[in-house]
ROMINU-299941 format. One record per residue: residue number from 1; z, y, x of N, C-alpha, C, CB in turn; residue in three letters. Coordinates in steps of 0.02 Angstrom, whole numbers, plus 50000, padded with zeros to 5 digits. Atoms other than C-alpha are relative to their C-alpha. Glycine has a CB too. Example, Ala and Ser with C-alpha at 12.3 -4.5 7.8 and 13.67 -1.06 7.14 Angstrom:
<pts>
+-----+-------+-------+-------+-------+-------+-------+-------+-------+-------+-------+-------+-------+-----+
|   i |   n.Z |   n.Y |   n.X |  ca.Z |  ca.Y |  ca.X |   c.Z |   c.Y |   c.X |  cb.Z |  cb.Y |  cb.X |  aa |
+-----+-------+-------+-------+-------+-------+-------+-------+-------+-------+-------+-------+-------+-----+
|   1 | 50000 | 49941 | 50045 | 50390 | 49775 | 50615 | 50000 | 50060 | 50045 | 50062 | 50001 | 49950 | Ala |
|   2 | 49997 | 49941 | 49958 | 50357 | 49947 | 50684 | 50037 | 50055 | 49961 | 49929 | 50023 | 50020 | Ser |
+-----+-------+-------+-------+-------+-------+-------+-------+-------+-------+-------+-------+-------+-----+
</pts>
This chain:
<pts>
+-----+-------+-------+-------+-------+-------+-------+-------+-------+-------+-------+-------+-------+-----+
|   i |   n.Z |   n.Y |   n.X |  ca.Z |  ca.Y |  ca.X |   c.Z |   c.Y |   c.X |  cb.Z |  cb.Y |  cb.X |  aa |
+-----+-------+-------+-------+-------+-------+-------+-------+-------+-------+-------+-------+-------+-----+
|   1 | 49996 | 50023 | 50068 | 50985 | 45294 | 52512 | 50040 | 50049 | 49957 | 50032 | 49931 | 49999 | Unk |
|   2 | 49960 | 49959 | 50043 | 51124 | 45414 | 52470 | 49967 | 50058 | 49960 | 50052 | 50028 | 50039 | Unk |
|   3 | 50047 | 49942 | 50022 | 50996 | 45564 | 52478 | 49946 | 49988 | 49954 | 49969 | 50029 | 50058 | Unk |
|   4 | 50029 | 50038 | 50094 | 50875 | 45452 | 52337 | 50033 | 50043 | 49955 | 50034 | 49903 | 49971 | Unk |
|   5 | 49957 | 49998 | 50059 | 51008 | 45460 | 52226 | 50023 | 50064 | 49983 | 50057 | 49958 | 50007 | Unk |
|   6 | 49999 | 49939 | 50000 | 51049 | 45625 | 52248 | 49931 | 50049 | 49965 | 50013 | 50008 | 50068 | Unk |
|   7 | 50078 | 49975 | 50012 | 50863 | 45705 | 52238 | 50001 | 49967 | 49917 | 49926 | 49955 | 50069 | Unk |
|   8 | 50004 | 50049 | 50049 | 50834 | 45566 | 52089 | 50030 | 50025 | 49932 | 50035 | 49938 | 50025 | Unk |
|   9 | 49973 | 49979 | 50049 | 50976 | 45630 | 51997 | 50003 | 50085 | 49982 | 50059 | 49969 | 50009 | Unk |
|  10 | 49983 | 49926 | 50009 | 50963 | 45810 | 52021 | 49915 | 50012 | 49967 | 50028 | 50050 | 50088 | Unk |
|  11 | 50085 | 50014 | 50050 | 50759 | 45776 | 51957 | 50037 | 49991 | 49933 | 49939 | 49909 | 50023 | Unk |
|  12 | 49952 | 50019 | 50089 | 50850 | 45712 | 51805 | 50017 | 50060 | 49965 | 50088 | 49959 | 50007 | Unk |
|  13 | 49943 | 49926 | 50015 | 50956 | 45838 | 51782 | 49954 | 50063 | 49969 | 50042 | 50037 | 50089 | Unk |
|  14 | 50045 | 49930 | 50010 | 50820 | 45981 | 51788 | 49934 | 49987 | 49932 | 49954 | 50019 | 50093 | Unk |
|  15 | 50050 | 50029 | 50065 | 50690 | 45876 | 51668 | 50027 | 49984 | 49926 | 49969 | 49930 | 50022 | Unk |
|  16 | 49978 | 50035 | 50062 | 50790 | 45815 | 51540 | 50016 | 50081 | 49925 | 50093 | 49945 | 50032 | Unk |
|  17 | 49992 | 49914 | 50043 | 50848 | 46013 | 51485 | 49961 | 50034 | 49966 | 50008 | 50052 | 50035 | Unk |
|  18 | 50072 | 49972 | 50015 | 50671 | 46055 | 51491 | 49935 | 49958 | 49942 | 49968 | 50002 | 50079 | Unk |
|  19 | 50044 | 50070 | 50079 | 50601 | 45883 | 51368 | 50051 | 50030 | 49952 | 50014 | 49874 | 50008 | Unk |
|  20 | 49960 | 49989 | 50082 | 50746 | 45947 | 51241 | 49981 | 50045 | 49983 | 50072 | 50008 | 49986 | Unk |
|  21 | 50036 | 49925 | 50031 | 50699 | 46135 | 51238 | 49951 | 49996 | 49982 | 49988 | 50055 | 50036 | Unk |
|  22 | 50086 | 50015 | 50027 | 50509 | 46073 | 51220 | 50010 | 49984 | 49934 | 49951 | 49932 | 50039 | Unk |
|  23 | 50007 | 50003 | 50054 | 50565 | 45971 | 51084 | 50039 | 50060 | 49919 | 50016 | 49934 | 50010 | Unk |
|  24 | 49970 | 49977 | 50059 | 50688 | 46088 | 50990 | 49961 | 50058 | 49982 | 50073 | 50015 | 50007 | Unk |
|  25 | 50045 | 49944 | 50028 | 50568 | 46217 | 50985 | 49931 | 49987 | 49953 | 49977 | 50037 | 50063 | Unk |
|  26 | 50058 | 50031 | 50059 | 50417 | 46124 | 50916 | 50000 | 49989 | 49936 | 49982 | 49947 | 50008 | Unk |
|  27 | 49995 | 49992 | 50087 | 50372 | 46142 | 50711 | 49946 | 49949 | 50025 | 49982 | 50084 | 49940 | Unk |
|  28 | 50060 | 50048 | 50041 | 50267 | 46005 | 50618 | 49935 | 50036 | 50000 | 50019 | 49985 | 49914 | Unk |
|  29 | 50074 | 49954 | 50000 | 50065 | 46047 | 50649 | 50004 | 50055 | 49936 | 49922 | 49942 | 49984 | Unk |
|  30 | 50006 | 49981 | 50063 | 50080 | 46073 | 50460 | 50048 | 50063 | 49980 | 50012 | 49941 | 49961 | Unk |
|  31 | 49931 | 49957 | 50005 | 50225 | 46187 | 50468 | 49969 | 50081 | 50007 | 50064 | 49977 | 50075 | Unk |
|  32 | 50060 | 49928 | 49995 | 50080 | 46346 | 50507 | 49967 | 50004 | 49954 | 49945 | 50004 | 50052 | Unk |
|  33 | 50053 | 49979 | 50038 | 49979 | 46317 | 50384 | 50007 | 50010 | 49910 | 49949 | 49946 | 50018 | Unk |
|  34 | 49994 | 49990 | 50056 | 50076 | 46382 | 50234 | 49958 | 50028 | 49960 | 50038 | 50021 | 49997 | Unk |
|  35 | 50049 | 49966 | 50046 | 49959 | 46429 | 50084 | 50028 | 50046 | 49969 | 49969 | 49960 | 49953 | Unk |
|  36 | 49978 | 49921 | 50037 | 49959 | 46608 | 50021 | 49928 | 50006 | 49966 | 50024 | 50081 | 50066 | Unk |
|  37 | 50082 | 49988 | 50011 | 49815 | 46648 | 49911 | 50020 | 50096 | 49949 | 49949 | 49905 | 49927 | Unk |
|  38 | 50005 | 49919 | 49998 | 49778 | 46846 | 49867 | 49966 | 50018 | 49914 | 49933 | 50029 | 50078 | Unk |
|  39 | 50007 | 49982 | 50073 | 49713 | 46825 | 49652 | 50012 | 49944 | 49980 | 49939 | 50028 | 49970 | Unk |
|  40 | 49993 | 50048 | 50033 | 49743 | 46739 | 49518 | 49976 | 50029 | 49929 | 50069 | 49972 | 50008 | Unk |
|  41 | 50020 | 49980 | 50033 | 49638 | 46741 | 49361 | 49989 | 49960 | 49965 | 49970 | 50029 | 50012 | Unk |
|  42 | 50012 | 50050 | 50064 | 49616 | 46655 | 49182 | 50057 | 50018 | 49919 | 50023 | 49908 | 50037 | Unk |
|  43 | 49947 | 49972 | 50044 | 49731 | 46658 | 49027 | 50045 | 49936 | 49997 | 49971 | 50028 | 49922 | Unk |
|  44 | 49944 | 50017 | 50017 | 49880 | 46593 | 48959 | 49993 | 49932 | 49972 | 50027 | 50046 | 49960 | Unk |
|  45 | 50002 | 50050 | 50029 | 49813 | 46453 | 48855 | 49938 | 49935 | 50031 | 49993 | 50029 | 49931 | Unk |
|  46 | 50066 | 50003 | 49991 | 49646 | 46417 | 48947 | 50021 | 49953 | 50089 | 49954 | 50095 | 49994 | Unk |
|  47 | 50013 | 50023 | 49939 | 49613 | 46369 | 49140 | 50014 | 50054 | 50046 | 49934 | 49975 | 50006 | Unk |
|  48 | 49975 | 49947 | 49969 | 49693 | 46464 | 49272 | 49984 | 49991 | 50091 | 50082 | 50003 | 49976 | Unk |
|  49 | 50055 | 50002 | 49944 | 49602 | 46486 | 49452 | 50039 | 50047 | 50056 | 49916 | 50036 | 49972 | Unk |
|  50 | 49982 | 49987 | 49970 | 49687 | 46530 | 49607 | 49987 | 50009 | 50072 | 50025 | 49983 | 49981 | Unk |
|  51 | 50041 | 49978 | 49963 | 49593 | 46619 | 49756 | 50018 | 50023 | 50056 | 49971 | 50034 | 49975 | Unk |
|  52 | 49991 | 49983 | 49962 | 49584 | 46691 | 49896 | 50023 | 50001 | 50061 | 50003 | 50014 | 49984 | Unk |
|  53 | 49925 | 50019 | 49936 | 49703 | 46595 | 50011 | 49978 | 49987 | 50085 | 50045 | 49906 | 49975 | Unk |
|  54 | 49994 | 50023 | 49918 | 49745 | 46572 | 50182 | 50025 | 49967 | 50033 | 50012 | 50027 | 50034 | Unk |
|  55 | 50045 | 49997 | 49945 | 49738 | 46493 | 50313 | 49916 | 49988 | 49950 | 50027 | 49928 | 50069 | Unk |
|  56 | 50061 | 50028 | 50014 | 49546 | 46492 | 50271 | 49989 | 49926 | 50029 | 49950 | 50048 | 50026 | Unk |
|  57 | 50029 | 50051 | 49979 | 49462 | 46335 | 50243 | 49953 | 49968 | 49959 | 50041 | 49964 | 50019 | Unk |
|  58 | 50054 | 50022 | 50027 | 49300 | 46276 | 50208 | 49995 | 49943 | 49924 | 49973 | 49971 | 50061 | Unk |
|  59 | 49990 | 50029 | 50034 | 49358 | 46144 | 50107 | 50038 | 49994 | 49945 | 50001 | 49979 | 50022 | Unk |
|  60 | 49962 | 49967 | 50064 | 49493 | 46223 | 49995 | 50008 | 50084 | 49981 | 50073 | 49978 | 50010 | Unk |
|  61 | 50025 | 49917 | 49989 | 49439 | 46388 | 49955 | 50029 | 50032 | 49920 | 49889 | 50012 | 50013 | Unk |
|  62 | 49943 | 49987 | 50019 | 49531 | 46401 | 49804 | 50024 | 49928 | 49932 | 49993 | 50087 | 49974 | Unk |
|  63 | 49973 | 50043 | 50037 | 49632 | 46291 | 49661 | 50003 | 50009 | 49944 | 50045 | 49987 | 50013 | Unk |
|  64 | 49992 | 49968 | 50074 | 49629 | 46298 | 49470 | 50006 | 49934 | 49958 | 49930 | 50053 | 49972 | Unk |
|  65 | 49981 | 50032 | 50046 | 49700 | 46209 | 49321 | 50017 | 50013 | 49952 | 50026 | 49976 | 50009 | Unk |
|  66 | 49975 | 49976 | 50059 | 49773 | 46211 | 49168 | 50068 | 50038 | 49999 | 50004 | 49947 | 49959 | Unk |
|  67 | 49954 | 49951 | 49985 | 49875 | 46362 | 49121 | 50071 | 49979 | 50020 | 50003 | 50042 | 49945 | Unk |
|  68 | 49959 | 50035 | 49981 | 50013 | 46241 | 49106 | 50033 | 49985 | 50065 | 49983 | 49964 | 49980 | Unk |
|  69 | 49974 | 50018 | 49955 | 50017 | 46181 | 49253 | 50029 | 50048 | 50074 | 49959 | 49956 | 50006 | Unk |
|  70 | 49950 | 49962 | 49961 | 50059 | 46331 | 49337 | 50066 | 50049 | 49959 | 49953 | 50048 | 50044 | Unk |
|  71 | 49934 | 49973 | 50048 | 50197 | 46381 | 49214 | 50050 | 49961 | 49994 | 49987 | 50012 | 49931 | Unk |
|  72 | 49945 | 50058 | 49981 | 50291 | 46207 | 49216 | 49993 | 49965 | 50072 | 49994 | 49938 | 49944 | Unk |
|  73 | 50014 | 50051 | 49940 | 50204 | 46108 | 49340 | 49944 | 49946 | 49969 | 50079 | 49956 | 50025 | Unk |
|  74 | 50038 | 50051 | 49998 | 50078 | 45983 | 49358 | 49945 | 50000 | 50040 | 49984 | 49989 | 49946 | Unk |
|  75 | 50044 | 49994 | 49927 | 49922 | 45954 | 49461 | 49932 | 50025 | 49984 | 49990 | 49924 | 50042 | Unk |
|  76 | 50049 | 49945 | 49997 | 49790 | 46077 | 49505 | 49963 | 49967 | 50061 | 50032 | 50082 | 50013 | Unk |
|  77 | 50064 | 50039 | 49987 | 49617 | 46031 | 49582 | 49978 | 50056 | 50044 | 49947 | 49977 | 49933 | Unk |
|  78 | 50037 | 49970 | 49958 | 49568 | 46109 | 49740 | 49924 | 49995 | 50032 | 50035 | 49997 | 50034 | Unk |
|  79 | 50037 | 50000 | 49988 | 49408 | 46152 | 49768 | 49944 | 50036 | 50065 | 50005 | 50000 | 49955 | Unk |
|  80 | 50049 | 50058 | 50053 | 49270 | 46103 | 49815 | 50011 | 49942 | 50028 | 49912 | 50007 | 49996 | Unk |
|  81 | 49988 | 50061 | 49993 | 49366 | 45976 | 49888 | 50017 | 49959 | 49962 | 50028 | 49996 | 50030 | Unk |
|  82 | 49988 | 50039 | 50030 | 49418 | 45902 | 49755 | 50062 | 49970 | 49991 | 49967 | 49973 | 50011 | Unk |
|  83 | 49911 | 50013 | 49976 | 49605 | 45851 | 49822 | 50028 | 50032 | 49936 | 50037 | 50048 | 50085 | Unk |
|  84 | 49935 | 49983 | 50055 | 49753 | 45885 | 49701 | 50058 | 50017 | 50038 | 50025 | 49934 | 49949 | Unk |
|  85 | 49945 | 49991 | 50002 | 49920 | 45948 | 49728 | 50041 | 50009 | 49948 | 50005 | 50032 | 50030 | Unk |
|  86 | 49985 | 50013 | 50066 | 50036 | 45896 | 49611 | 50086 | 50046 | 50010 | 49997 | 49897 | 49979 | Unk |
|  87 | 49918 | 49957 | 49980 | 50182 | 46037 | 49583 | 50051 | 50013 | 49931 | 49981 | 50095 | 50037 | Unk |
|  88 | 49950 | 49999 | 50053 | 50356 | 46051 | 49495 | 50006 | 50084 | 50001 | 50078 | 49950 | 50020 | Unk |
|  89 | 49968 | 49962 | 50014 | 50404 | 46219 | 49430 | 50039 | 50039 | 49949 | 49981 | 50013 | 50017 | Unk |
|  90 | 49960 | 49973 | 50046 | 50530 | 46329 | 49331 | 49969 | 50078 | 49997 | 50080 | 49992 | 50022 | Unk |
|  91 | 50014 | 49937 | 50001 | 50506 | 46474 | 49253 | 50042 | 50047 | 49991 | 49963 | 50009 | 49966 | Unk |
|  92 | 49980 | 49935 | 50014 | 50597 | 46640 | 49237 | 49967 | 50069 | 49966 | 50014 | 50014 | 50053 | Unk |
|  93 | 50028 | 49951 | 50043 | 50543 | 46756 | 49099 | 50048 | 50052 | 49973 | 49969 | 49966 | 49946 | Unk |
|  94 | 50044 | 49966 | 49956 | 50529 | 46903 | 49103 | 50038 | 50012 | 50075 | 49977 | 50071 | 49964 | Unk |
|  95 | 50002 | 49977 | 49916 | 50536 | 46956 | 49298 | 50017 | 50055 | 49995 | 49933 | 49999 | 50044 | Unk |
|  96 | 49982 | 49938 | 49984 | 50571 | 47114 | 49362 | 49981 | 50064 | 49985 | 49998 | 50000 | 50044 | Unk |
|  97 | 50024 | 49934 | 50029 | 50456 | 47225 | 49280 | 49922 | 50031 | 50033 | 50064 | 50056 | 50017 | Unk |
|  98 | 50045 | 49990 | 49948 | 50317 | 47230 | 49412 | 49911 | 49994 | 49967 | 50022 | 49937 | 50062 | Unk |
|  99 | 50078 | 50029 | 50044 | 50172 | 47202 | 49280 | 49989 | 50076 | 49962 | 50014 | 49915 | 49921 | Unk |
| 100 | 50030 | 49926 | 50047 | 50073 | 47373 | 49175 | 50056 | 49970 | 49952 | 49894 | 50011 | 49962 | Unk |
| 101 | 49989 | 49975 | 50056 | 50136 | 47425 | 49028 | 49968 | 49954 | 49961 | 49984 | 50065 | 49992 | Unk |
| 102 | 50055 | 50063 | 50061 | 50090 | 47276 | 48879 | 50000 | 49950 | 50025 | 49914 | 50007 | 49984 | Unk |
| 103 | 49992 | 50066 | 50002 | 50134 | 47146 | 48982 | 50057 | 49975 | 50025 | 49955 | 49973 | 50026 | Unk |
| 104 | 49956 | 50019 | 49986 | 50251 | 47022 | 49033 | 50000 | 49949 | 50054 | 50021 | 49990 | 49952 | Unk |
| 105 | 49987 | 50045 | 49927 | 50303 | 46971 | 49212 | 50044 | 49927 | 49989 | 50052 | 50054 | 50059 | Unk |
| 106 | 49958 | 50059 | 50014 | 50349 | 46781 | 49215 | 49996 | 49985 | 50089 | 49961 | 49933 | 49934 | Unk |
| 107 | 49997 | 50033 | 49948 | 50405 | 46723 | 49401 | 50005 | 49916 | 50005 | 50047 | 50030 | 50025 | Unk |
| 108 | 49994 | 50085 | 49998 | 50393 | 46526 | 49433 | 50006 | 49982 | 50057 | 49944 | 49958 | 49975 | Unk |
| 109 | 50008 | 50026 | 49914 | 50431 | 46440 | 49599 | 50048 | 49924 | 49992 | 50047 | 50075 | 50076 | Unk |
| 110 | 49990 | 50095 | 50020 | 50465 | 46242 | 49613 | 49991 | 49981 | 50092 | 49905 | 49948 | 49925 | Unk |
| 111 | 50046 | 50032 | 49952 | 50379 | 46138 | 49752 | 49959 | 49964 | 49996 | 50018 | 49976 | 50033 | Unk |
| 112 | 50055 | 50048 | 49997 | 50232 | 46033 | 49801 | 50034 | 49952 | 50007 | 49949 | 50005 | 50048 | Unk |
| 113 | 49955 | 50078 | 49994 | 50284 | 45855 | 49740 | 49946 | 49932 | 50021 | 50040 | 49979 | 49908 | Unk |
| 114 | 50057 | 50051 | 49984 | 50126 | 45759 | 49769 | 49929 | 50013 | 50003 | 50003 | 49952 | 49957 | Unk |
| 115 | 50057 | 49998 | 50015 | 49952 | 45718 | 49763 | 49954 | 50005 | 50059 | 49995 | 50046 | 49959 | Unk |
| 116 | 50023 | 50015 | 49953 | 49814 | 45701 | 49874 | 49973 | 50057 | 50058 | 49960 | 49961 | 49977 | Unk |
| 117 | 49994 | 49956 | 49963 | 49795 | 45870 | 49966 | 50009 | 49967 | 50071 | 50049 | 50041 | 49976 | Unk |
| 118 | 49989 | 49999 | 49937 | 49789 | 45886 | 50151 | 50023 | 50088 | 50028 | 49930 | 49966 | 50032 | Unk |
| 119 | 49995 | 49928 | 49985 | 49806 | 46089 | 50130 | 50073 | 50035 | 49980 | 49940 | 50036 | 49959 | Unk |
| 120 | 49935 | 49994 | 50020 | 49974 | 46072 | 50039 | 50045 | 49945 | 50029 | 50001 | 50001 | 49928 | Unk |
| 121 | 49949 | 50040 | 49964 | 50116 | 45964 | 50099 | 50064 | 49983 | 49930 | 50035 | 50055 | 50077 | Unk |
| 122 | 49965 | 50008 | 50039 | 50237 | 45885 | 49984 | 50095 | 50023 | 50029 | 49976 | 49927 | 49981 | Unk |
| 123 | 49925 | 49945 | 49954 | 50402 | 45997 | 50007 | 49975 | 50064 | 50003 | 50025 | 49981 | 50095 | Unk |
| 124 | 50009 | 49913 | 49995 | 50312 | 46165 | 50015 | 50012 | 50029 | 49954 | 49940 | 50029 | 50012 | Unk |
| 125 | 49947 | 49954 | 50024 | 50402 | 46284 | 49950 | 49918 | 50031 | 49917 | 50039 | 50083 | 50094 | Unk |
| 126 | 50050 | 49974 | 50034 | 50283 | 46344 | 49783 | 50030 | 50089 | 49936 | 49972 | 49917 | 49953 | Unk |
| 127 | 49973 | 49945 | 50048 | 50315 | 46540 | 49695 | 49924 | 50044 | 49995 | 50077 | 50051 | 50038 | Unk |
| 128 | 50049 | 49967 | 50021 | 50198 | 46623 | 49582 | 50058 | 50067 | 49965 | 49943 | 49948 | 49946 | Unk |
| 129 | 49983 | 49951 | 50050 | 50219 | 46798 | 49508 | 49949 | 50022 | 49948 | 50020 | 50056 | 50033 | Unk |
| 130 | 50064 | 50011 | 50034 | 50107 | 46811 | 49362 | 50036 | 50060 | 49935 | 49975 | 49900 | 49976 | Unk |
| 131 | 49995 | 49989 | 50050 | 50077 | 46940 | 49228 | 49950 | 49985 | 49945 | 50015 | 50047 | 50007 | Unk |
| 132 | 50051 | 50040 | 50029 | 50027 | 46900 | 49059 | 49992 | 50061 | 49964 | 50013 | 49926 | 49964 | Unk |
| 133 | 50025 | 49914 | 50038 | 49931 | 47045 | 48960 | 50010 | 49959 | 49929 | 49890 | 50046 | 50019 | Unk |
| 134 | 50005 | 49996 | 50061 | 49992 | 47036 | 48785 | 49926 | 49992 | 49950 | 50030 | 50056 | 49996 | Unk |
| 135 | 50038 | 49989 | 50034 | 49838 | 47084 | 48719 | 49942 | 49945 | 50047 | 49995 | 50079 | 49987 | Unk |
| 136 | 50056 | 50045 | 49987 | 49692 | 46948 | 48763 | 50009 | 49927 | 50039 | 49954 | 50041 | 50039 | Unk |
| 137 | 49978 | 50046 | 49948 | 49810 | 46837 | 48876 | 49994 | 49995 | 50047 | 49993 | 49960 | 49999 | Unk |
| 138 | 50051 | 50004 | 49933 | 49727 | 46867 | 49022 | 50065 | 50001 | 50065 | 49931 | 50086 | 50005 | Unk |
| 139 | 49936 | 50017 | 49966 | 49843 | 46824 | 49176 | 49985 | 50034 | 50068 | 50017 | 49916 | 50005 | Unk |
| 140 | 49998 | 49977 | 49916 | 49863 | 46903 | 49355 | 50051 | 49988 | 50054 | 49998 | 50069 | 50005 | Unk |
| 141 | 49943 | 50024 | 49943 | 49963 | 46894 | 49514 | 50018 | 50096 | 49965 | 49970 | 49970 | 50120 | Unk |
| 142 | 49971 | 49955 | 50004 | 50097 | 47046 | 49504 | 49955 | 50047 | 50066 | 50077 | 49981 | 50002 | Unk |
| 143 | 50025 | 49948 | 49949 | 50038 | 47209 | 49591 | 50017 | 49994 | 50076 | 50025 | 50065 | 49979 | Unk |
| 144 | 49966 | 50012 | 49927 | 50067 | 47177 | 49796 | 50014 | 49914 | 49994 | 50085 | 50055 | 50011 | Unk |
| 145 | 49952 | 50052 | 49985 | 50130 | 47002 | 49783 | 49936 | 49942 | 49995 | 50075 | 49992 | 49939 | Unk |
| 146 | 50054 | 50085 | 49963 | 50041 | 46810 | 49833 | 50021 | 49965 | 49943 | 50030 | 49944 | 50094 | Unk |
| 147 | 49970 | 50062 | 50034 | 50042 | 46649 | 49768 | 50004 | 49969 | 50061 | 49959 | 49958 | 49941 | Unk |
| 148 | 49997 | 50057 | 49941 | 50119 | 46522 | 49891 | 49985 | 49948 | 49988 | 50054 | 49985 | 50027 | Unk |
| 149 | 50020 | 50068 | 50012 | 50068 | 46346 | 49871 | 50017 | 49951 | 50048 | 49934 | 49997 | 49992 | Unk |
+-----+-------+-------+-------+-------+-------+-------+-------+-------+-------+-------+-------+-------+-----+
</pts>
């Protein structure tokens, strides 16, 4: 009986170390599938369209709304699913300088606060770098840099 208890507890012992490390290492499924998307195109006053992103997926291939709503916040319409993510952000005008000649770098970054998405997560971290061309309004991501979502 003694040798049970022994064996029993020294099983214990060796499993229990090995269920905590399992868990402290494990991220949320969702926790991989931060959105980065690679353009961004439209103007200043108009509808603004946000492309290219990754992880690929058939169903959100890219997001666009009113210029607004990626300059303060509000919710943008992923398509062609149709889903929303509804996001807060601030802006910082001008940025660092990272835009041609004639325009003006505005950085914005907030988070995803809602909405019915399955590709965004409410809590993800959200930063755009966007320049705006003086002349016609026309808007872009900064030279090198993403949009996160």
């Amino acid at each position: 009986m003694r040798r049970f208890k022994i064996v029993t507890a020294t099983a214990m012992a060796i499993s229990i170390p090995t269920s905590v490390a399992v868990v402290g290492i494990s991220t949320p499924a969702f926790a991989a599938t931060k959105v980065s998307c690679a353009s961004l195109s439209g103007t200043a006053t108009g509808k603004v369209t946000v492309g290219k992103c990754s992880p690929k997926a058939k169903t959100n291939v890219s997001v666009s709304g009113a210029s607004s709503s990626l300059l303060t916040g509000g919710t943008i319409t992923w398509a062609p699913s149709g889903q929303t993510s509804v996001i807060q952000l601030t802006v910082k005008s001008p940025g660092k300088g990272g835009c041609a000649k004639g325009n003006t770098e505005e950085d914005a970054s907030g988070s995803v606060t809602g909405g019915s998405s399955t590709y965004t997560h409410i809590g993800d971290a959200v930063a755009i770098k966007a320049c705006f061309a003086k002349k016609g309004g026309k808007l872009s991501l900064v030279k090198g840099s993403t949009a996160h979502l």
